[in-house]
RODO-2510 file (C-alpha; in nm, 4 decimals, decimal comma):
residues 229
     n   res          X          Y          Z
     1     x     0,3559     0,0337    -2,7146
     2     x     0,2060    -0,0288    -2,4042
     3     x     0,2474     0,2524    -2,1641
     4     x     0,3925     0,1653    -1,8185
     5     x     0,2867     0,1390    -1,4293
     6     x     0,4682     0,3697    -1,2049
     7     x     0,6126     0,1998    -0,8790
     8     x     0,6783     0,5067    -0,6359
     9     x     0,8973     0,3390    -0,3426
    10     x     1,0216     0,4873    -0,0069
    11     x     1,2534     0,2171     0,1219
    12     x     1,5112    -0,0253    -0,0367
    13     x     1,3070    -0,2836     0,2012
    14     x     0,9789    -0,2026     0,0811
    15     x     0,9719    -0,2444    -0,2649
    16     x     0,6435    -0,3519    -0,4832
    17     x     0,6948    -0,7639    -0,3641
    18     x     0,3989    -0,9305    -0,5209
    19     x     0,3144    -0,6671    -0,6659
    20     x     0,5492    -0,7514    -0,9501
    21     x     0,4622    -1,0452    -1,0830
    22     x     0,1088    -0,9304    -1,0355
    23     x     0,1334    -0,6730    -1,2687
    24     x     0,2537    -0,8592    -1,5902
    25     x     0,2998    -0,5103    -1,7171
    26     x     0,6363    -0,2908    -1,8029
    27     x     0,6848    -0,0879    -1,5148
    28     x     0,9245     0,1190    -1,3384
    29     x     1,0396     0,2045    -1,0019
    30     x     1,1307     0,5271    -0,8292
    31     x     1,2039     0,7022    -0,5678
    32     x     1,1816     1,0648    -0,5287
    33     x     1,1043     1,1051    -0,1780
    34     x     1,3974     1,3802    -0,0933
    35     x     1,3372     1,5559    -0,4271
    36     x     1,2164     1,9351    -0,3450
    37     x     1,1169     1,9520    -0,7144
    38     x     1,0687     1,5502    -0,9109
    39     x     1,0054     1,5047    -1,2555
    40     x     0,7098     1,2802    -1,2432
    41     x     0,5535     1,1703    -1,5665
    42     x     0,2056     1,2758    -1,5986
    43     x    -0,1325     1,0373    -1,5567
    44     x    -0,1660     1,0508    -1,9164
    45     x     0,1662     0,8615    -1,9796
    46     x     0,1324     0,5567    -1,7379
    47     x    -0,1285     0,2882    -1,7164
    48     x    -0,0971     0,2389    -1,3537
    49     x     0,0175     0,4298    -1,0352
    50     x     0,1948     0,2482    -0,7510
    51     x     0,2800     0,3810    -0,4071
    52     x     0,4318     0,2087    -0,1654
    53     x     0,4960     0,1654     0,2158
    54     x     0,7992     0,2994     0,4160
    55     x     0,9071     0,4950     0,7189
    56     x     0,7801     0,8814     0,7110
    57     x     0,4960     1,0282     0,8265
    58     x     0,2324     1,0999     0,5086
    59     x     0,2695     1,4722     0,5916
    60     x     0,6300     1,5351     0,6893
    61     x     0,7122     1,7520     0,3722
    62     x     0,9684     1,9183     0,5893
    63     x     1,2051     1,6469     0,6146
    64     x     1,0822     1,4646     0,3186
    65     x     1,0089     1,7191     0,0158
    66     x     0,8760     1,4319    -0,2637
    67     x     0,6006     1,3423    -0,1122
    68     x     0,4146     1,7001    -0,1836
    69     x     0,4750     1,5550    -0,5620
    70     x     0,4021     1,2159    -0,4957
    71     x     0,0227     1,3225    -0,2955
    72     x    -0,0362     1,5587    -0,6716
    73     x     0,0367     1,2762    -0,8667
    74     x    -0,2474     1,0769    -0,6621
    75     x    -0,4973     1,3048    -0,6666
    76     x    -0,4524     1,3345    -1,0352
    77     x    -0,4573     0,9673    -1,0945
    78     x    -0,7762     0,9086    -0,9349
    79     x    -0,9119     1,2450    -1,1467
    80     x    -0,7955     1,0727    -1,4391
    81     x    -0,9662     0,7043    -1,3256
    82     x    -0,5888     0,5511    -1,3583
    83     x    -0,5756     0,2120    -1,1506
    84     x    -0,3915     0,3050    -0,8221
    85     x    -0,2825     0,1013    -0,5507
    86     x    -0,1709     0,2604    -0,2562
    87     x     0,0140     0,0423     0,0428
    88     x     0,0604     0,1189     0,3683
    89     x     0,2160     0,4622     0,3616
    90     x     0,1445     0,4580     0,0067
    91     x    -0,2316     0,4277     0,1255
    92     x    -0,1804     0,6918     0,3843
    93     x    -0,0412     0,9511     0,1120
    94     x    -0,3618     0,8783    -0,0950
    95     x    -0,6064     0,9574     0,1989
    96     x    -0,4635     1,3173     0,2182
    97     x    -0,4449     1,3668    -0,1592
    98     x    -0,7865     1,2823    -0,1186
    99     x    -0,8323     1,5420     0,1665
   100     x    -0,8259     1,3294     0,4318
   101     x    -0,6221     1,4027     0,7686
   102     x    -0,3109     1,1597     0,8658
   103     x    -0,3432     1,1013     1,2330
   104     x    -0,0143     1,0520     1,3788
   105     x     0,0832     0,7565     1,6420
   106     x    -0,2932     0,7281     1,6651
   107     x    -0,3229     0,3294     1,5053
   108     x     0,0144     0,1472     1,6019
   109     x     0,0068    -0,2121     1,4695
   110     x     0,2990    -0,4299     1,4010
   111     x     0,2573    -0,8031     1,2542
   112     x    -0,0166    -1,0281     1,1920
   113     x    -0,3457    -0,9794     1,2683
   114     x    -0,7201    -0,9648     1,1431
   115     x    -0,9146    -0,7287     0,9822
   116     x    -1,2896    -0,7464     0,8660
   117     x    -1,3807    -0,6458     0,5221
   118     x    -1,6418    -0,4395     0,5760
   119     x    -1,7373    -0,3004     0,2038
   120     x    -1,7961    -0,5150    -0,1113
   121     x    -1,4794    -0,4646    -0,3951
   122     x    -1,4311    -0,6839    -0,6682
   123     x    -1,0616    -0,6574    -0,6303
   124     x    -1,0676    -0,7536    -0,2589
   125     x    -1,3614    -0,9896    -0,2863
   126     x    -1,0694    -1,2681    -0,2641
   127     x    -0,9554    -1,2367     0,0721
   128     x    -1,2780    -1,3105     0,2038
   129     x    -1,4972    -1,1380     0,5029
   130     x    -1,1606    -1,2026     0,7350
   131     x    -0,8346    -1,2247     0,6925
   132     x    -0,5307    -1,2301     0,9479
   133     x    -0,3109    -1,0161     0,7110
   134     x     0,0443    -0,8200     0,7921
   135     x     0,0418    -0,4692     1,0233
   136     x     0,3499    -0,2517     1,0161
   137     x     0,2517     0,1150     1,0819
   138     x     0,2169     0,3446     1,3653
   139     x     0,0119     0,6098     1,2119
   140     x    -0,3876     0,5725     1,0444
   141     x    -0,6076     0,7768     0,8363
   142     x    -0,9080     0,9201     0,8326
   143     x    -1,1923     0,8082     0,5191
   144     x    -1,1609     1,0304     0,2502
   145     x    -1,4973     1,1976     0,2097
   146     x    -1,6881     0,9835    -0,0845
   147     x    -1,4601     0,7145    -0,0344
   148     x    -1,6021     0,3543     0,0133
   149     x    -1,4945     0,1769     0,3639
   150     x    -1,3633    -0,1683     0,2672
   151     x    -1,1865    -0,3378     0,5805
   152     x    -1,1321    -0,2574     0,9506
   153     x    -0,9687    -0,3463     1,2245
   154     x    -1,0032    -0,3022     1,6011
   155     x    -0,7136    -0,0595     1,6394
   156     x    -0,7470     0,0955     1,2907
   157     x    -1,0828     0,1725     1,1776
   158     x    -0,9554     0,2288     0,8180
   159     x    -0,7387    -0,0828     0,6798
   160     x    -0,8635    -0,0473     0,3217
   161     x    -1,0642     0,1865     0,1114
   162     x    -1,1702     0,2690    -0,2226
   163     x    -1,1837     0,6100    -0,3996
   164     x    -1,3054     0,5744    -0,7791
   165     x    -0,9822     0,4165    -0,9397
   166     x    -0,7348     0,3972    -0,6405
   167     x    -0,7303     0,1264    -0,3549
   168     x    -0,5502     0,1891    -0,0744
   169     x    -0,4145    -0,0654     0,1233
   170     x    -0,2888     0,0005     0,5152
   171     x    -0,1397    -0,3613     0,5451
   172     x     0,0670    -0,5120     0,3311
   173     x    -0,0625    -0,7660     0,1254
   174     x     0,2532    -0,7720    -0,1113
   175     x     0,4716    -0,9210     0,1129
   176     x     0,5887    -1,2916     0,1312
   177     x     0,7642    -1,5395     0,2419
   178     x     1,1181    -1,4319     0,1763
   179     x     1,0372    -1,0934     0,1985
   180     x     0,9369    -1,1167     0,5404
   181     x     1,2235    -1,2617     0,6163
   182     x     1,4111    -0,9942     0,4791
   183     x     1,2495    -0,7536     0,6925
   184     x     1,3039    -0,9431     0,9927
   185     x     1,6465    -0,9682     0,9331
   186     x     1,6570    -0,5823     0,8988
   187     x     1,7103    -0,4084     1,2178
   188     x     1,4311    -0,2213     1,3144
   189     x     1,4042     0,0071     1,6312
   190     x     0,9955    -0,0570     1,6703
   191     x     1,0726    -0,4271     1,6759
   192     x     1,2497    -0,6312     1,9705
   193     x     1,3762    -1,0023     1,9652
   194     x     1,0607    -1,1081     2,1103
   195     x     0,8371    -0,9630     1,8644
   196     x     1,0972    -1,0366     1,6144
   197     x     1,0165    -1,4308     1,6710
   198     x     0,6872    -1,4029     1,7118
   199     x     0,5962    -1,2215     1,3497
   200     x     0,8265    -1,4937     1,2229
   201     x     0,5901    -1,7700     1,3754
   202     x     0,2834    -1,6035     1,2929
   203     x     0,4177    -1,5653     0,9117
   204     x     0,5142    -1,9256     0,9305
   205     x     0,1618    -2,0238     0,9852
   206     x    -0,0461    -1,7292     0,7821
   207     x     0,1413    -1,6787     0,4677
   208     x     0,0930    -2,0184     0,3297
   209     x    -0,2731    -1,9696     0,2989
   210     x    -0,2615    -1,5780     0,2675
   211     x    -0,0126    -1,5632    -0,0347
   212     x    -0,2292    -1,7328    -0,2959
   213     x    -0,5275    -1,5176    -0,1995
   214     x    -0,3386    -1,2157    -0,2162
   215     x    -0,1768    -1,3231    -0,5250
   216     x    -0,5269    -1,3173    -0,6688
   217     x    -0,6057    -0,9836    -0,5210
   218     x    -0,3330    -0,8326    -0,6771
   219     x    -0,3684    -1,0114    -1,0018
   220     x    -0,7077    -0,8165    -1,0434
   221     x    -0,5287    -0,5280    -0,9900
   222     x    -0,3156    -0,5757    -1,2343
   223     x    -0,5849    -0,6823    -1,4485
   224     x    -0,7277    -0,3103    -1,4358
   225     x    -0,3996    -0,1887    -1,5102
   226     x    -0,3631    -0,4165    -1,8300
   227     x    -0,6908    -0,2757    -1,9440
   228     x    -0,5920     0,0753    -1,9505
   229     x    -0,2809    -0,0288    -2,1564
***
């Protein structure tokens, strides 16, 4: 029996999108970020690790106890050479597991625009040398330390990387069409009617060509995930 992927989520809103069919993989979703104390099944038991995006801060174990567990868990994936893929704050909670420092309001990007990839990966390879991709974070992240720089941006200098196993991702190639429009339809305090209409636009005229590339992207991904079984 083959074992499953691990989907760690943060938000109702953020779940793993594309990400699903991507997979073509059993998998299961949780979310333990207000646990003091989750029961998280070791590396040995799933063929894939998950994480992704949603409101906290990385670091704020105060107010949100799980992610102490879920920043273990990562570290001990990429120990164990499990495929990982970490999303936006999913990606962010991989950088420190990897010793990295979260730096706080320090990268604020919200919506569509480009980032350079910088570093060759065969699972990014798809997306080309630039792609205008989706932005929804306030915070960025240092490179881990023997981590591989794979896309940049102007305001972030670290939109993707690659530590042995584990990709992190700081935008969010999962989402699509209807998602986005989900998330638009969401109230959100960091977005006003104006920018509201305008990520709609720019989704109108990106996603068409974006989706199938990231579709592919995260197909290879799963692809890594299938071979671990």
């Amino acid at each position: 029996m083959s074992r499953p992927v691990l989907v760690l989520t943060h938000s109702p809103l953020e779940g793993p999108g594309l990400v699903s069919a991507a997979l073509d993989h059993p998998y299961r979703v949780r979310t333990v970020l207000d646990e003091p104390h989750p029961r998280l099944p070791s590396v040995d038991e799933i063929a894939g690790l998950v994480v992704m995006g949603g409101q906290p801060d990385a670091d704020d174990d105060a107010h949100h106890p799980g992610l102490a567990a879920e920043r273990a868990l990562l570290a001990q994936a990429v120990e164990a050479d499990v495929p990982t893929l970490g999303v936006c704050l999913g990606a962010q909670l991989l950088a420190l597991a990897l010793g990295a420092r979260l730096l706080r309001r320090a990268g604020t990007e919200i919506g569509f625009a480009p980032i350079e990839l910088v570093g060759d990966d065969p699972v990014l390879e798809p997306l080309g040398a630039r792609a205008e991709v989706l932005h929804w974070h306030l915070d960025q992240i240092e490179l881990p330390t023997g981590a591989t720089l794979l896309a940049s941006s102007e305001v972030t200098p670290v939109q993707a990387f690659r530590a042995g196993s584990a990709l992190g991702l700081q935008f969010h190639l999962e989402v699509d069409a209807p998602l986005l429009d989900l998330w638009l339809s969401t109230p959100d305090e960091l977005v006003d009617d104006e920018l509201r209409a305008a990520i709609a636009a720019d989704g109108a005229r990106v996603l068409p060509g974006l989706t199938p590339a990231a579709t592919v992207v995260l197909d290879r991904f799963g692809e890594q995930v299938r071979a671990r079984g």
